[in-house]
C-alpha positions as CSV (number, residue, x, y, z in Angstrom):
1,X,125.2,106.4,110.2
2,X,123.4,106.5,113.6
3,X,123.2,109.8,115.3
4,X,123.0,110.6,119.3
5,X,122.5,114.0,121.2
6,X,125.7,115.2,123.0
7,X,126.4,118.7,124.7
8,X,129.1,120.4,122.5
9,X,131.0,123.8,122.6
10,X,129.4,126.2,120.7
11,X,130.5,130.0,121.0
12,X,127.9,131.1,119.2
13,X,125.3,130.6,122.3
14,X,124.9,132.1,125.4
15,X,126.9,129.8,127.8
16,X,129.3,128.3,125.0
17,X,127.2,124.8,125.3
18,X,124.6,123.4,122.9
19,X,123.0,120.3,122.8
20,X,123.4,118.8,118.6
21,X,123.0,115.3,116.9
22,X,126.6,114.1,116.6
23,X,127.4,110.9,115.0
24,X,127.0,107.7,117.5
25,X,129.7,106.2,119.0
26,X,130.9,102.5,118.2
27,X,132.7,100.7,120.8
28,X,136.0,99.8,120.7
29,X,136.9,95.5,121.7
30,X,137.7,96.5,125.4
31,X,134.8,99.3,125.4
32,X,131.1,98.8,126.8
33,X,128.4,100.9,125.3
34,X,126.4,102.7,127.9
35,X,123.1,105.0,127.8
36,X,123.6,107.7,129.9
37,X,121.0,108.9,132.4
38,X,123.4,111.2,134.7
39,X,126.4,113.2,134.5
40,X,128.7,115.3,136.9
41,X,130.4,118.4,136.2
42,X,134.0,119.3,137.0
43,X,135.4,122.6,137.4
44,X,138.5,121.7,134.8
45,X,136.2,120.7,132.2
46,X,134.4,123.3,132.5
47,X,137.3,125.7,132.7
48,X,138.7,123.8,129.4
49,X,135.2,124.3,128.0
50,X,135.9,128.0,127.8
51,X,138.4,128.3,125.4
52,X,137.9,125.6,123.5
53,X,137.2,125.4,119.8
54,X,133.5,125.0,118.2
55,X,132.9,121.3,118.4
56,X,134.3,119.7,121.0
57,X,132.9,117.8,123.5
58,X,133.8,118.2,127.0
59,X,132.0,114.9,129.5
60,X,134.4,113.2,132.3
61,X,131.9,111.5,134.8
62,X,129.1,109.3,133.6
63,X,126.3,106.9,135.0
64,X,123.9,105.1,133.0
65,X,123.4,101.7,131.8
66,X,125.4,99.3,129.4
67,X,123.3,98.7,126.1
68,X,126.5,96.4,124.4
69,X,128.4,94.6,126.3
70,X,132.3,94.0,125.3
71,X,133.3,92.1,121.7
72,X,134.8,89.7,124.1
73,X,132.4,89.8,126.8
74,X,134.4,90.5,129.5
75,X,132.7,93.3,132.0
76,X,129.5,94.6,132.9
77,X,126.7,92.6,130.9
78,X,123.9,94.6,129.2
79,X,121.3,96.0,131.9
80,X,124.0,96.4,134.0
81,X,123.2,100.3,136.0
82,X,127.4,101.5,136.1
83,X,129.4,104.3,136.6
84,X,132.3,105.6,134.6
85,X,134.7,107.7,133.5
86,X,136.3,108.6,130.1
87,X,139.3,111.1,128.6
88,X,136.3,113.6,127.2
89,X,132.8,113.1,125.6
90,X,130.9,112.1,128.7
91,X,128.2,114.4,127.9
92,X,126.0,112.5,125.5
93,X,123.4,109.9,125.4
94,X,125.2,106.9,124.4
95,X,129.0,106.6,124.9
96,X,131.6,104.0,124.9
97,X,133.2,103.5,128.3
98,X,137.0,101.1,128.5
99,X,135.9,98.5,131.2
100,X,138.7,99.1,133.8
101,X,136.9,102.4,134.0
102,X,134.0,101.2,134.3
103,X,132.3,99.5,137.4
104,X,128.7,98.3,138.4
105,X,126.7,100.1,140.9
106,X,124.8,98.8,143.7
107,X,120.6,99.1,143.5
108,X,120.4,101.6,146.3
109,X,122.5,103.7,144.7
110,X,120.8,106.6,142.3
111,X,122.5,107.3,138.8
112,X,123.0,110.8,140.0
113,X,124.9,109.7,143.4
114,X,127.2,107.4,141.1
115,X,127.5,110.1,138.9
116,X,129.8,112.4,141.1
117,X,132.5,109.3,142.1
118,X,134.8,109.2,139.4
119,X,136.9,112.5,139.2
120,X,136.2,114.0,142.8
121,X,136.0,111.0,144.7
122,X,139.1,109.2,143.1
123,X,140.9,112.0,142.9
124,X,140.6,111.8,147.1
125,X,141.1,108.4,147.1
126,X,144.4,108.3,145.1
127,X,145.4,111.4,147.3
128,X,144.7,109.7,150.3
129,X,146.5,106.2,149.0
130,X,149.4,108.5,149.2
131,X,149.7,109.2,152.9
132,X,150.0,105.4,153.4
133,X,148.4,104.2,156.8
134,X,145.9,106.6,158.4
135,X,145.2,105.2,161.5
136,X,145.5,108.2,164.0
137,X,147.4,110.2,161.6
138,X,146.6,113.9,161.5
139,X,145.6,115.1,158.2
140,X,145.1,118.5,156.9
141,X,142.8,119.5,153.5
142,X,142.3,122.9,152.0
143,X,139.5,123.3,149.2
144,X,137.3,121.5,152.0
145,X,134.2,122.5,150.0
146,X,134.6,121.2,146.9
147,X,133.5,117.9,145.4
148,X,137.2,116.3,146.1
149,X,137.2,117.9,149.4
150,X,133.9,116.9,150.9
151,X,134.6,113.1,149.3
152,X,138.1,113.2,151.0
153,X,137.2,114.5,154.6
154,X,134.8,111.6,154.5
155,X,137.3,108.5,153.5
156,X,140.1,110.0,156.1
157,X,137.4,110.3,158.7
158,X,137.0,106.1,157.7
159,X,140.5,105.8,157.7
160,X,140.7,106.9,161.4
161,X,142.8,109.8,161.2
162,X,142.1,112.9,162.8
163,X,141.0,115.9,160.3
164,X,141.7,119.3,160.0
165,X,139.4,121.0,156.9
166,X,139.6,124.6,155.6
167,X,136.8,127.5,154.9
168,X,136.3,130.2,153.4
169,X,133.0,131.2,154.7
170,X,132.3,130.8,158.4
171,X,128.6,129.8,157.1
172,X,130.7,126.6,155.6
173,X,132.3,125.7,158.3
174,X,129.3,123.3,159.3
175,X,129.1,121.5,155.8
176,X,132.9,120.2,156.6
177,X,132.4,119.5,160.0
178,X,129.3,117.4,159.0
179,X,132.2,115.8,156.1
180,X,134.2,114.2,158.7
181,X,136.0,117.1,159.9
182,X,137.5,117.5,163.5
183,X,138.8,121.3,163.5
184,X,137.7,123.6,160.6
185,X,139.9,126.5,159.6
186,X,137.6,129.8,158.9
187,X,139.4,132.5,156.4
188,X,142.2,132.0,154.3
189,X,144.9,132.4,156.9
190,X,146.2,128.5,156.9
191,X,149.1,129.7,159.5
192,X,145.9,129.0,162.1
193,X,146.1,125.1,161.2
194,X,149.5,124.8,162.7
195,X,147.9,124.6,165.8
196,X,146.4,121.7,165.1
197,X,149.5,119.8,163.7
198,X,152.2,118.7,162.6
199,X,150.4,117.0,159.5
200,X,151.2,113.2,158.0
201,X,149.9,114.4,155.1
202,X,148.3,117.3,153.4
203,X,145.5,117.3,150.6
204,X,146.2,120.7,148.8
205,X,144.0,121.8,145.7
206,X,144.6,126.0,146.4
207,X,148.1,126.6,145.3
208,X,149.7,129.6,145.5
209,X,150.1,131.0,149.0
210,X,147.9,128.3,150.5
211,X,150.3,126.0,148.8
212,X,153.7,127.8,150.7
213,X,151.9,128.1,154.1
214,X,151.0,124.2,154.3
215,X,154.5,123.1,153.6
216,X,156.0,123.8,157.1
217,X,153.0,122.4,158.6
218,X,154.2,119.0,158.0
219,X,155.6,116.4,160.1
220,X,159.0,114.8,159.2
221,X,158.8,112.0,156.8
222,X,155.2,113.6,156.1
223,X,153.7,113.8,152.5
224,X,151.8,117.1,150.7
225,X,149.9,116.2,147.8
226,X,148.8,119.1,145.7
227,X,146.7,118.3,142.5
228,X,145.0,122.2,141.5
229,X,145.6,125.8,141.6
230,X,142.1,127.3,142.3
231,X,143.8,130.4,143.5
232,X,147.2,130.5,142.1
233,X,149.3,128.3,139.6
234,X,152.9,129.7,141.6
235,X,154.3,129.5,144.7
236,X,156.9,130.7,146.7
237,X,158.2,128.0,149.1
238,X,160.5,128.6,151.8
239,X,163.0,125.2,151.0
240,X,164.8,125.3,154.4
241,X,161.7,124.6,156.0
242,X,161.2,121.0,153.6
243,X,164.9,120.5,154.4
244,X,165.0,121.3,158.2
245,X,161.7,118.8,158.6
246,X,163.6,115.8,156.7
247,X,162.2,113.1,154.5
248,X,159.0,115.2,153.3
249,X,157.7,114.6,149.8
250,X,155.9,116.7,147.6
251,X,154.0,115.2,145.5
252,X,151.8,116.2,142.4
253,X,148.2,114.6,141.7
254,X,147.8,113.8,138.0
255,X,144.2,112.0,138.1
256,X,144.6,110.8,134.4
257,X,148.4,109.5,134.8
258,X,146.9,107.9,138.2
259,X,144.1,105.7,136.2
260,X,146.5,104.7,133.7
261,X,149.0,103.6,136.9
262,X,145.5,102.1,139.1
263,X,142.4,100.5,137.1
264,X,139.5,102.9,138.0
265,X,137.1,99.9,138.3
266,X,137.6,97.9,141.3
267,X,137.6,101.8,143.1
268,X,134.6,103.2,141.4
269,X,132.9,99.9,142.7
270,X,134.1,100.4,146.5
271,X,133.1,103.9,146.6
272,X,129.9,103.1,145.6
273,X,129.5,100.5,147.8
274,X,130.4,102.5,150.8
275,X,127.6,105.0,148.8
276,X,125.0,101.8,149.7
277,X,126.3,101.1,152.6
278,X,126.0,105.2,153.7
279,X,129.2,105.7,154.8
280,X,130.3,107.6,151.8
281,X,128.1,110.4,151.2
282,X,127.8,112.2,147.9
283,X,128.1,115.7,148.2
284,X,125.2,116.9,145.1
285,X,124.2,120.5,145.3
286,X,122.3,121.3,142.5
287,X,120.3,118.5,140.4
288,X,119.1,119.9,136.8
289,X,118.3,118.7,133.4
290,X,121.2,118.4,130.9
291,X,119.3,121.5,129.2
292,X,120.7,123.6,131.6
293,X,123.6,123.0,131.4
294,X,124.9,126.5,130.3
295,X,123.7,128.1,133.7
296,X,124.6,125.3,135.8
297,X,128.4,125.4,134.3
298,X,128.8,129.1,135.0
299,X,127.5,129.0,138.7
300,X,130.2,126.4,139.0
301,X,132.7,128.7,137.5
302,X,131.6,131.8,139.7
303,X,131.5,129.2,143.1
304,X,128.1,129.8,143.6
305,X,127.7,126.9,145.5
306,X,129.7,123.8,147.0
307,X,130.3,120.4,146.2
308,X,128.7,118.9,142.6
309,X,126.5,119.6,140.0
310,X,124.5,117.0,138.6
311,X,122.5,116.8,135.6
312,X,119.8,114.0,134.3
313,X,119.5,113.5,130.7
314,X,115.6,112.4,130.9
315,X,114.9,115.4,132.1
């Protein structure tokens, strides 16, 4: 049996990442085998990756190109450059990618750019889908300076509605202006955004306290989406406010149960089309080899910097 190199948990190493020869993967009738030249990393696999048991092998976002083709020939030929996204494993040489996750990739755009769509760019995209039309809509996002964040300032700002973003750091607060944003909120006193509302909708990745002070901001009939807990997996929520506003929905972001409701493909494609056509622009912060990936995975942890983490497999 073939062998491949893949980045596996080991907690025996600094890091709790090694990269070993595991056996090569075969492709399933609906699955395209792809060589992998760039991967992003996700703070949930990552988190996962801590805990996890000797062996596994964490990998969500992948870009690379297809070696075998379908049993049935349906999708990407070989030599096709793609991005795509699978349930785990990602982080390996050669993997074998379902085709409605799967989705070509303009020439202008890098492996490395395509690598940071799948998760954080259609988990903004589905979030966005939620809040229905747009169109001069006033929409609010907390965790502005993540990879979700920064991809989902950018497709309201295309949208047309008017954007309210969130920061920490003052020394942030151009990086989400420069995303699309109209009115950044500096510090982690969300109470401030009301001035700038009532919302449509609400993109809301904090939880916790961030979670209970966005509620009242919306408008009636208005939507919140929440899909993490960065800061805190409870909150307390005031439910006279939700019932005094009228019609608001709460509604939870489950990116996996959203692919298996939404084919990734034809959205992996139009993201990176509006990559090529630089409207969409991929928010990488540190580029590395794959042999870092130890360091690289705890200065995500630690939020040592924003938006993504890509690393190259040739490198």
């Amino acid at each position: 049996m073939s062998s491949i190199r893949a980045i596996v948990v080991d907690p025996e190493v600094p890091g709790r990442f090694a990269i070993k020869e595991v056996e090569a993967p075969q492709a399933g009738p609906s699955e395209a085998l792809v060589q992998v030249e760039a991967i992003s990393l996700n703070r949930g696999e990552v988190s996962r990756a801590m805990g996890a048991e000797a062996g596994w092998r964490p990998g969500w976002d992948l870009a690379g190109t297809v070696i075998k083709q379908t049993a049935n020939g349906t999708g990407p030929k070989v030599g096709s450059r793609v991005v795509g996204i699978v349930n785990a494993g990602a982080w390996a040489e050669q993997v074998a990618v379902p085709t409605d996750r799967l989705a070509e990739i303009p020439a202008s755009v890098t492996f490395a750019q395509a690598a940071t769509l799948p998760v954080a760019g259609l988990t903004a995209l589905h979030a966005l889908v939620k809040g229905g039309l747009l169109l001069n809509r006033r929409v609010l996002i907390t965790g502005s300076t993540g990879g979700v964040g920064l991809f989902a300032h950018q497709l309201a700002r295309l949208s047309g509605a008017y954007v309210v973003g969130t920061a920490r750091n003052a020394r942030n607060e151009a990086l989400v202006r420069e995303a699309g944003a109209d009115e950044v909120i500096v510090g982690d006193d969300i109470e401030l955004a009301r001035a700038y509302g009532p919302y449509h909708l609400i993109i809301e990745s904090l939880g916790g306290k961030t979670l209970a002070g966005v509620l009242p901001l919306l408008a009636t009939g208005a939507t919140c989406v929440t899909l993490g807990w960065s800061a805190s997996v409870e909150a307390t929520i005031d439910v006279s406010n939700l019932i005094r506003m009228g019609r608001t929905t709460i509604s939870g972001l489950m990116f996996y149960a959203e692919l298996d409701r939404r084919a990734a493909s034809e959205d992996l494609a139009w993201l990176a089309q509006k990559v090529a056509e630089q409207q969409l622009r991929t928010p990488i912060e540190v580029e590395a080899s794959w042999h870092e990936i130890g360091e690289v995975a705890q200065r995500l942890l630690q939020r040592q910097f924003t938006g993504k983490a890509v690393l190259h497999l040739r490198k």
